[in-house]
Structures are given as C-alpha cells and as structure tokens.
C-alpha positions in Angstrom: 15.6 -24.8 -4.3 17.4 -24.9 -0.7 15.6 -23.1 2.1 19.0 -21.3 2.4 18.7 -20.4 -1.2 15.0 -18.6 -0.4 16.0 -16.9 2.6 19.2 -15.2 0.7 16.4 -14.0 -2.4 14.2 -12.5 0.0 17.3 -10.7 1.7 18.2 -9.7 -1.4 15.0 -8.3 -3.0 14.2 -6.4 0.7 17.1 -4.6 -0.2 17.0 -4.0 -3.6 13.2 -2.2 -2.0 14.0 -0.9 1.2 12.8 2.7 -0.7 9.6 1.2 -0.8 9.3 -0.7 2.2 10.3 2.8 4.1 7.9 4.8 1.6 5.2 2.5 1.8 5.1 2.5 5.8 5.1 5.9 5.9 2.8 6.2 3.8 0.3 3.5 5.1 1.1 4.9 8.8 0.2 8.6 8.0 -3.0 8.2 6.1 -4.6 5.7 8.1 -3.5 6.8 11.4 -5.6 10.3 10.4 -8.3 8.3 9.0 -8.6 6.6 12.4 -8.5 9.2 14.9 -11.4 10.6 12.4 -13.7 8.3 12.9 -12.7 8.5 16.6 -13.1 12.4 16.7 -16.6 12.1 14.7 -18.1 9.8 17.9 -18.3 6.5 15.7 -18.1 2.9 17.5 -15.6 0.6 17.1 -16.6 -1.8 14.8 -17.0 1.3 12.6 -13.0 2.0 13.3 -12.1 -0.8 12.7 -14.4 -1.7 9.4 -13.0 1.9 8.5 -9.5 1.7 9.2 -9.1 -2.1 7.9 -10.7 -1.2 4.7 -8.8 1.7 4.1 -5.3 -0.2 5.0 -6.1 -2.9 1.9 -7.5 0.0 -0.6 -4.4 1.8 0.2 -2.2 -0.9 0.0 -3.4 -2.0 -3.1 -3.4 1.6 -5.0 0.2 1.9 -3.6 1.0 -1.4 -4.8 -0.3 -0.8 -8.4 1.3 2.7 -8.4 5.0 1.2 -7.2 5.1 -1.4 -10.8 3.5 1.1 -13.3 6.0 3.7 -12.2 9.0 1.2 -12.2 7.8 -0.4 -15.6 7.4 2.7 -16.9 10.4 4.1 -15.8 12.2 1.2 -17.4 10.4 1.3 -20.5 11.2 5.2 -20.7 15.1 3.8 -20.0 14.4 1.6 -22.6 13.8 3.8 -25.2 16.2 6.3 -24.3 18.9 3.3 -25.1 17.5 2.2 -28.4 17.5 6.3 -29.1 21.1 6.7 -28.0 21.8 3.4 -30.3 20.2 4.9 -33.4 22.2 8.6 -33.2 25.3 6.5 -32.4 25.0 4.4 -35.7 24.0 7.5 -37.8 27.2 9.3 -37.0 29.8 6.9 -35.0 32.7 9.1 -35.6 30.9 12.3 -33.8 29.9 10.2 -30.8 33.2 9.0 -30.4 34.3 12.3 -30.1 31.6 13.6 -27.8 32.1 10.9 -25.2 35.3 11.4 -25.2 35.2 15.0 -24.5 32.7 14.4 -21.7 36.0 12.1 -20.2 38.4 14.6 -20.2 36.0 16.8 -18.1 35.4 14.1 -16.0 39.1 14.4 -14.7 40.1 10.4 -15.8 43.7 9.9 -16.7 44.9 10.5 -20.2 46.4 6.7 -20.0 42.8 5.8 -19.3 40.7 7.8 -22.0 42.7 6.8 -24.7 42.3 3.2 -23.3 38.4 3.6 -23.4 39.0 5.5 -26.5 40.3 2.7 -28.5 37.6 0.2 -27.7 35.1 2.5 -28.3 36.5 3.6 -31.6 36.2 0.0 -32.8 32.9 -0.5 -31.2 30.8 2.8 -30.9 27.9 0.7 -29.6 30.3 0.1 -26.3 29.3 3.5 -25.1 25.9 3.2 -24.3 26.9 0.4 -21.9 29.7 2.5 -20.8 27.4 5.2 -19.6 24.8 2.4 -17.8 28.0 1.4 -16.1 28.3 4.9 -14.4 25.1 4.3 -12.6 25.2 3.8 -9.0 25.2 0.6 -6.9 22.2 1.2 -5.5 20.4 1.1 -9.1 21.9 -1.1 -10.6 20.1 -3.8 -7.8 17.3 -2.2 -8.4 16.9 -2.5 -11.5 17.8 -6.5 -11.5 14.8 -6.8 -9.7 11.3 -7.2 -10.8 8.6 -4.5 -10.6 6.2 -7.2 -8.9 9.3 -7.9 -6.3 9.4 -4.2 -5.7 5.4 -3.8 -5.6 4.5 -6.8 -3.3 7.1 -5.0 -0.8 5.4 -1.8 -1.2 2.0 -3.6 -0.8 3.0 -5.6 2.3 5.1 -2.7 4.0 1.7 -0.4 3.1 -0.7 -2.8 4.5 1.1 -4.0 7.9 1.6 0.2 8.4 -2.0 0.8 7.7 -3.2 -1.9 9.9 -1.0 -0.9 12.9 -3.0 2.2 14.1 -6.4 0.0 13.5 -5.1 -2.9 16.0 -5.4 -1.5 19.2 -8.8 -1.0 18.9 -9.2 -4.7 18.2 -8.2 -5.5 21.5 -9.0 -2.6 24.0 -12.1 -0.1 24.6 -12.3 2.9 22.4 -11.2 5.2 25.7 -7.8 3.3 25.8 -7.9 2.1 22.2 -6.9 6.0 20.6 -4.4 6.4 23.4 -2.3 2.9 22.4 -3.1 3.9 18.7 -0.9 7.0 19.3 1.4 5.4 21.2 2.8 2.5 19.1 2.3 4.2 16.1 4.9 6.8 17.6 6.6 3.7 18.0 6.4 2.9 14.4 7.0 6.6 13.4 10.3 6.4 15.2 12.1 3.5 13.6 10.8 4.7 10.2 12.4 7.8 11.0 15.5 5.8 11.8 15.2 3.9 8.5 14.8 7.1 6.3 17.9 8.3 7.5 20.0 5.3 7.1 18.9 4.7 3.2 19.3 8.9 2.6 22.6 9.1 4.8 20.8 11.9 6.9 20.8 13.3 10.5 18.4 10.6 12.7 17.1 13.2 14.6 16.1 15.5 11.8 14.5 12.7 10.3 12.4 11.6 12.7 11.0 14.7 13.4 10.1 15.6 9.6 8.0 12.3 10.0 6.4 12.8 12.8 5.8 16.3 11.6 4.1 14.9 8.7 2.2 12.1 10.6 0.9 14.3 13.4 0.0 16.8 11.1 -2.1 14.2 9.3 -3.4 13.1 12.4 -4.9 16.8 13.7 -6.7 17.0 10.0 -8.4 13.6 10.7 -9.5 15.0 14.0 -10.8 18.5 12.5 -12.6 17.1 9.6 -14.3 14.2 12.1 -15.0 17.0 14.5 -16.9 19.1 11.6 -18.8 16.6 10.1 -20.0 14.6 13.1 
C-alpha cells in the first residue's frame, strides 16, 4: 500500500471519530487537570505529580478506550438484531408491512409519483424495506459505522492519553511554583480549541461552547484543589 494510500485512511477514520477524538480530550483534559492541581493543593513534590498525573492519563486512557469499542460493538450488535427482528415481522406478514411503510411515506410529504415508485419494488421485495430505512440514516453514521470499533477506540485512547498528559508536562520541565501556573495556562490553551472543535461537529455557537467547557474543566479543577486541601 502507497504512502498516499495510508495518509487518506487515517484522514478518513479521524473523521469518521472526530466525536471521540473531541470527547476523549475533554475528557482526559478535565480529569487529570483536577487530579493534578490536587496533588499540587495537598503539598506533594513533583515526582509525585508527575508519577500521579502520568499514571492516571494511561489508566484513563485505557478505561476510555475499552468503554469507546464495547459501547460501539454493542451498539451495533443491538442494530443488529433490531434488523434480523424487523426481517422476521416482515416475512410473517409482508402484505401488512407493505402497507405500513407506505403509510409512514405519505406522512413523510414524498411525491405520490415517488411512493408508488418505492411502492412497487417493495411490493415485489418486502425485504427492500429494511435497507430502505438504513438508507434514511444520516451521512455522518453511515461513516461511522464503516469503521471499525478498534479504529474508533485507538482515537479515543490516543486523543484521551495526549489530553491527560498535557496538564502533567509542565511539571516535567519547570519548578512546581511555575509548573501549576503553565499547567493552567496551556491547558486553557487546549480547553479553547476543544471548545472550537465541539462546536464545529455540533454546529453550535463557539463562544457558548467554549465556555460550557471551561465551565466544566475549571469546575473540575477547584474540586481537585478542595479535596487536596482537606486531606493534606
């Protein structure tokens, strides 16, 4: 396979998951980020931040991870079934589920010219309509579906992992009095462009967007401080 080739598979499966990429940043930004300023608010060192703060990133990323394909495989299995149900109640009584789809496509405001179209192929193969209905689904789900649940869970794991690790960095690199402040700082950062990726995928105000997630995040953040103020 062409290096061309890979590059337009991983384009295509980061956006068949750009739900979980998003979620799965947020996610890993929020709970770590409070997890870190913890420690910090307790009057721990920095090797026990970072030890902390690292460790929690890979748990996290991991239990997203596994949560991300047993909720997409089961969700597919459940779709799954629901098919082979709708397949069964079609072949007991064809002529009534004929009649029933078409009723729901003369609420659904199509053309006469076009339901008796669908109509006739239906009629001589009832087990079109399932696939009819599948057909209705949006864009969006449709690529999602096409891709695998480990395509959709290594995102979320990577995307969780790389957000988790982000407030831990800092304190790699600089002393725990300056290592908290850049911790707020670029994770702000972070918080900010998540905010502008939310609102792309949902098609919502930027503004609004961003400040339910910081909302969220600082909110987070003040419990890590309370609860390593109390028990230090």
């Amino acid at each position: 396979m062409s290096f061309f080739s890979w590059i337009h598979r991983i384009k295509a499966s980061l956006l068949a998951s750009s739900g979980e990429i998003v979620f799965g940043m947020s996610d890993g930004t929020v709970s770590i980020l409070g997890l870190v300023l913890g420690i910090v608010a307790g009057g721990y060192s920095t090797e026990a931040v970072v030890l902390a703060g690292a460790t929690g990133a890979i748990a996290a990323s991991v239990s997203m991870m596994a949560g991300c394909f047993m909720e997409i495989q089961s969700e597919r299995d459940e779709a799954e079934q629901e098919k082979k149900e709708r397949i069964k109640e079609i072949n007991q009584d064809p002529t009534k589920s004929v009649h029933g789809f078409v009723d729901l496509l003369q609420k659904s405001g199509m053309s006469a010219e076009s339901i008796r179209a669908v109509a006739s192929e239906i009629q001589e193969n009832p087990l079109l309509i399932p696939e009819i209905e599948a057909a209705f689904s949006s864009d969006q789900e449709t690529t999602s579906q096409k891709t695998s649940p480990v395509i959709h869970s290594v995102w979320m794991f990577f995307s969780d992992l790389i957000a988790g690790l982000t407030p831990v960095i800092p304190f790699i690199f600089f002393p725990l009095d300056t290592a908290w402040i850049v911790c707020i700082v670029v994770t702000a950062v972070l918080l900010i462009l998540l905010g502008l990726g939310r609102a792309r995928i949902s098609n919502r105000s930027p503004l609004r967007t961003i400040m339910e997630t910081m909302g969220i995040t600082i909110a987070a953040a003040v419990a890590g401080v309370l609860v390593g103020r109390l028990l230090s």
